[in-house]
N, C-alpha and C positions, 0 to 999 in steps of 0.2 A: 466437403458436403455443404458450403457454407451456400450455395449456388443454389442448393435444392429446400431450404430452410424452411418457405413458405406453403412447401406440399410432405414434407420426408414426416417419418413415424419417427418417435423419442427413439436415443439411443441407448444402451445400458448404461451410461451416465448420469441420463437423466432419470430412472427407472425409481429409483427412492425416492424423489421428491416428486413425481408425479403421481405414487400411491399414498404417499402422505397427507397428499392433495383432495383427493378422493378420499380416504378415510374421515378427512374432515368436511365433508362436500353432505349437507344435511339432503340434497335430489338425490348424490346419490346413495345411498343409506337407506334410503323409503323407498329406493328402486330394490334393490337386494333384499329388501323387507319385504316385498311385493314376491319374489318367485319363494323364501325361505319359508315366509309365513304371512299367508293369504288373510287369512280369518285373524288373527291376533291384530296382524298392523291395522285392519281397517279399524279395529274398535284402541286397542294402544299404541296410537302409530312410533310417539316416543321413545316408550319403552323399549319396541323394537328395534328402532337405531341406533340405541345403548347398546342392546346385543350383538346387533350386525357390526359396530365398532368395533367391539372388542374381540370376535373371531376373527375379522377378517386382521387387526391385528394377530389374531394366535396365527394364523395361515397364512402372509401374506406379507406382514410387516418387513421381516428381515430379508428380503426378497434385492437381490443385489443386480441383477440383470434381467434382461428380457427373456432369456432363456430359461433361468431361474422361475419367472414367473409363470412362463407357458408349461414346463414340468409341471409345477406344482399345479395347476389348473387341468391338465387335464385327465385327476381322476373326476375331477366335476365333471368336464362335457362329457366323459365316459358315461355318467350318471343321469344327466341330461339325455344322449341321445339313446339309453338304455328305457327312458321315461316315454320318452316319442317316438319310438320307432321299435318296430320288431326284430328287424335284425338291418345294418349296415354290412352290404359287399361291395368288394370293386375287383379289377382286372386291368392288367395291364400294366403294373406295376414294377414285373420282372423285364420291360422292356427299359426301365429306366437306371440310371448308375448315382445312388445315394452321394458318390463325389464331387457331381456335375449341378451345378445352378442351370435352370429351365425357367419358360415361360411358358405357363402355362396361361390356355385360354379358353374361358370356360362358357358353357351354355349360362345362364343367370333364370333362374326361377323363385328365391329366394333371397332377402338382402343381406341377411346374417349368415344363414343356416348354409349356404353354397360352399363361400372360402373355409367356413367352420368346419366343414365335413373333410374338404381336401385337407385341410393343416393336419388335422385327426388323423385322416389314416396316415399322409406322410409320417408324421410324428410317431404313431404304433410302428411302424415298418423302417425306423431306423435311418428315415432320410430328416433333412433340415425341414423347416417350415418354410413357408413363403413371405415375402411383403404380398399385404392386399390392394387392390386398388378401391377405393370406395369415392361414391360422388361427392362434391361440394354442398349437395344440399342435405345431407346427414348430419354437417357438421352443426346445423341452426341450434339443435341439444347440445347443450354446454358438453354435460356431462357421457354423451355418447360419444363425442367430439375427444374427451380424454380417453375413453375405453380404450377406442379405437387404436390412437397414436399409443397407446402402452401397448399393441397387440399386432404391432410392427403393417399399420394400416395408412396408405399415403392417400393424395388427396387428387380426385380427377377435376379440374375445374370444369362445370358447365356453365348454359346461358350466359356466354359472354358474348352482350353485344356487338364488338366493334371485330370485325375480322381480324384486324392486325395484332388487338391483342388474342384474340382464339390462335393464331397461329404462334403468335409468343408461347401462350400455358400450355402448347401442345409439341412446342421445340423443348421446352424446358422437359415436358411430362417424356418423350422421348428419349431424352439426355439420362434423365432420371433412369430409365427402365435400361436402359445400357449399360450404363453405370454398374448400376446395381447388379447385372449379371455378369459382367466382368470380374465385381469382385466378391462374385461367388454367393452371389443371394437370390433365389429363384425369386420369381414372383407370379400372382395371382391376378388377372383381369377377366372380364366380364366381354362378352365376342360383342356386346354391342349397348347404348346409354339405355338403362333401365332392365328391370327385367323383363321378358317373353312372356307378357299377362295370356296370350292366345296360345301357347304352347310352340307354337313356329320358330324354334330357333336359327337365327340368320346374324353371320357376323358384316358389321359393317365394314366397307370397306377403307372407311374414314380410319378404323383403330388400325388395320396395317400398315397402312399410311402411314401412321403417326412412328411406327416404329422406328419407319429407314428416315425419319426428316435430318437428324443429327447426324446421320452418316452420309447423307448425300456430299459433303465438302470433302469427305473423304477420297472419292474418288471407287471406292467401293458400288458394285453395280446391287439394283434392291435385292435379286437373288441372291448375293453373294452375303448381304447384309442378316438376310433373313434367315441362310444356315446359318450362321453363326452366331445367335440367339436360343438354339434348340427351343422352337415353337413344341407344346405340345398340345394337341387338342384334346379338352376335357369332357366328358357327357357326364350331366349328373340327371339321375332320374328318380323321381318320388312317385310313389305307389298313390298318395295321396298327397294335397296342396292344401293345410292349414287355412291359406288363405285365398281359396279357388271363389268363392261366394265372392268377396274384394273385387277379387279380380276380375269377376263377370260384371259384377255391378257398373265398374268402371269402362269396362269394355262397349255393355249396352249404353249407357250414357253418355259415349261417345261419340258411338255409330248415332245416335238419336239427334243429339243435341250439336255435334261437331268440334264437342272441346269436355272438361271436366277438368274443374276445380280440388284440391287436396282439401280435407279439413282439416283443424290445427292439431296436431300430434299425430295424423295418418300414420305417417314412416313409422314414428317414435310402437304407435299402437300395432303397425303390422310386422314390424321387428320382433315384437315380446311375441304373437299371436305365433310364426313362424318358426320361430325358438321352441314354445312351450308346447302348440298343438300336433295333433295327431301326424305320424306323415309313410307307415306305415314299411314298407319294405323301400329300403333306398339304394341304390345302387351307382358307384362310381368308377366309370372307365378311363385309363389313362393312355392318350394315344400313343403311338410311336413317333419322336423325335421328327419333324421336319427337316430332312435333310439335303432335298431336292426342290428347293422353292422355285413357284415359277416367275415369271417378268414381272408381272405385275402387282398392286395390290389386292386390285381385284379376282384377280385367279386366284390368291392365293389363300382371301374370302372363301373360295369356293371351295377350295381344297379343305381347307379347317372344317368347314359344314359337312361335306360330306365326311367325312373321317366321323364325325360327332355324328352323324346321324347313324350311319353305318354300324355305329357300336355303341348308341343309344338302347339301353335294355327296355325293353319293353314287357310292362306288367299285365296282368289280367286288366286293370282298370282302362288300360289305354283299348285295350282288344274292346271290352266292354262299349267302352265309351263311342266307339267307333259304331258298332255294330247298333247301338241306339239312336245315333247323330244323324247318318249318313256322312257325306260331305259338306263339312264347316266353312260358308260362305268367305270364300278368299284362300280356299285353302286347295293345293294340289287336289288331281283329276286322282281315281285309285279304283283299282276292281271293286263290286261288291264284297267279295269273300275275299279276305284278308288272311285269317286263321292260320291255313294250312299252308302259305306263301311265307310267312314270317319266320326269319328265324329268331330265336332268340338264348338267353343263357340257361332259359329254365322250359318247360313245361307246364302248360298247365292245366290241372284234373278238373272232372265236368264240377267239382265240389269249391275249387276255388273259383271256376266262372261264376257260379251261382253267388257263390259270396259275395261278390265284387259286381255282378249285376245289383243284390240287395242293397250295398253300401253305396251303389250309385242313385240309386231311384232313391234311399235317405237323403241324400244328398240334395236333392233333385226337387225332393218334396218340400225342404227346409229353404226354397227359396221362388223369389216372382220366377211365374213363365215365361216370364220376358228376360229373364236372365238364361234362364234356361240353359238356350241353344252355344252360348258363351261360354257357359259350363262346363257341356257336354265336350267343345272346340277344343277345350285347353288341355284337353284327357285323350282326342282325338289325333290331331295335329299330329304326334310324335309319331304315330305308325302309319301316316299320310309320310312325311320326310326319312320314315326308315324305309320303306317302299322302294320310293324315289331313289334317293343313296343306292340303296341295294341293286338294283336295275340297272343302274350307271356303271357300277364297278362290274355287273354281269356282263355289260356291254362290251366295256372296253377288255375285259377278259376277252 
């Protein structure tokens, strides 16, 4: 593993001395002071990092491996996503074989909260976790930068300017993801760099790419390369977006201006915001296996999208959002009446439209007009691409 050093997560070697490390890390102590105890830290922030020490020793301290530490952690996010959300479901689950290392590859709407949700339910249902893929620009926070690596999270290089090295950290990143499923560790990536602020999700066809670069020498054709990775395509879908207001913002400042600047701790602040805020019914579908890849990368983009849209759940908020919006400039053509065309895994009563109308027009109220329409797009978009999907596989039926 010595080849993958400068991107690979700690191993349970390392796993003591990186919480030891952190126990005595006074950022992060004020950070777990911050979600434990809101009101105390800000007036004794001290005192609180006394106590946050000394638990997370009672909890944590003797912790001998990665596995060891993700058990013991996840009656927290149990706690956590019991705090955020109404209820967490998914599907598709009985397609897969707890034996078997996958890649999974997921829509991205959240930076935390996405891979968090998958490890979660994997981990309830008796299968391994995943490694995560997370970007290079997370790493700028020291201290999110150790979470991470104790949380079995590898490192995607971006903005590298010189092509030769972009094609270096993405033979390497390659290698790595192969690797790793050969010797039986699934892993977690993002279908494309950043997340789907517009709701539109669309896998690059650069990350397919990148999968078969290390097996090209092999002599292996990309088809042949890509079964045998069990691709799975993941939809995660939130009722509501924590950080949807963010997201508009950036979005109209974009289209205006032609570019948008981070401010300093954006990630750092819409991490926590993502994590701790509302997100209301969430739901996660796990595709079936890719076993049929086609020639290229780019088909095989297209195959993942549709699979993800196709079994993308859709909420009242997206029906809603639709039905308020029209169509979200840039986004697929779509009948007026949606409703009665849509399938989905639920139904829903004239009692939840209404709620989820009121929850939007809160929403709605609580931000410029001019974000508005950006808003409305990121809530819309999903049953614009479940439409699409749907039509496609009616066709070729």
């Amino acid at each position: 593993m010595q080849e993958f050093d400068a991107i690979r997560p700690y191993g349970d070697d390392e796993t003591e001395a990186a919480i030891a490390r952190l126990m005595n890390d006074q950022e992060f102590l004020s950070l777990i002071g911050r979600f434990k105890s809101p009101t105390l830290n800000r007036w004794l922030p001290g005192l609180v990092r006394v106590a946050v020490r000394r638990w997370l020793k009672e909890q944590f301290g003797d912790a001998k491996s990665i596995g060891d530490l993700q058990a013991r952690l996840y009656d927290y996010v149990d706690q956590l996503i019991a705090r955020t959300t109404n209820r967490v479901t998914y599907s598709g689950l009985d397609n897969l074989d707890p034996s078997k290392a996958y890649l999974f590859i997921s829509n991205h709407r959240d930076i935390v909260f996405d891979p968090l949700v998958v490890n979660y339910l994997l981990f309830a249902n008796g299968f391994p976790t995943t490694r995560i893929a997370i970007g290079d620009n997370l790493l700028h926070n020291r201290v999110f930068a150790e979470m991470m690596r104790l949380n079995k999270s590898f490192v995607v290089k971006r903005n590298i300017p010189s092509p030769r090295e972009m094609r270096d950290a993405y033979l390497t990143l390659s290698s790595f993801i192969n690797h790793s499923i050969e010797n039986s560790e699934s892993i977690w990536i993002a279908q494309r760099e950043g997340r789907a602020k517009d709701g539109i999700d669309e896998t690059d066809p650069a990350i397919t790419k990148m999968f078969y670069m290390c097996r090209k020498k092999t002599g292996e054709t990309f088809a042949q390369a890509m079964n045998r990775i069990n691709i799975v395509p993941v939809s995660i879908a939130y009722e509501y977006d924590p950080c949807d207001r963010d997201k508009a913002r950036e979005l109209e400042t974009r289209a205006r201006t032609g570019s948008y600047t981070k401010a300093a701790n954006e990630d750092t602040d819409q991490i926590v915001k993502g994590l701790t805020g509302y997100k209301g019914h969430v739901h996660v579908h796990f595709g079936v296996p890719i076993s049929d890849s086609p020639d290229t990368p780019k088909e095989l983009a297209s195959v993942i999208d549709r699979e993800m849209h196709a079994n993308y759940h859709l909420h009242a908020s997206n029906l809603v959002a639709h039905n308020l919006s029209g169509t979200h400039p840039g986004a697929h053509n779509v009948p007026e009446k949606v409703r009665d065309t849509v399938v989905t895994a639920e139904a829903w009563t004239p009692a939840e439209m209404e709620s989820a109308e009121a929850e939007m027009n809160r929403r709605l109220d609580a931000c410029n007009p001019a974000i508005q329409p950006y808003l409305l797009g990121m809530y819309a978009n999903p049953v614009l691409s479940s439409l699409k999907a749907r039509n496609t596989v009616t066709e070729k039926c």
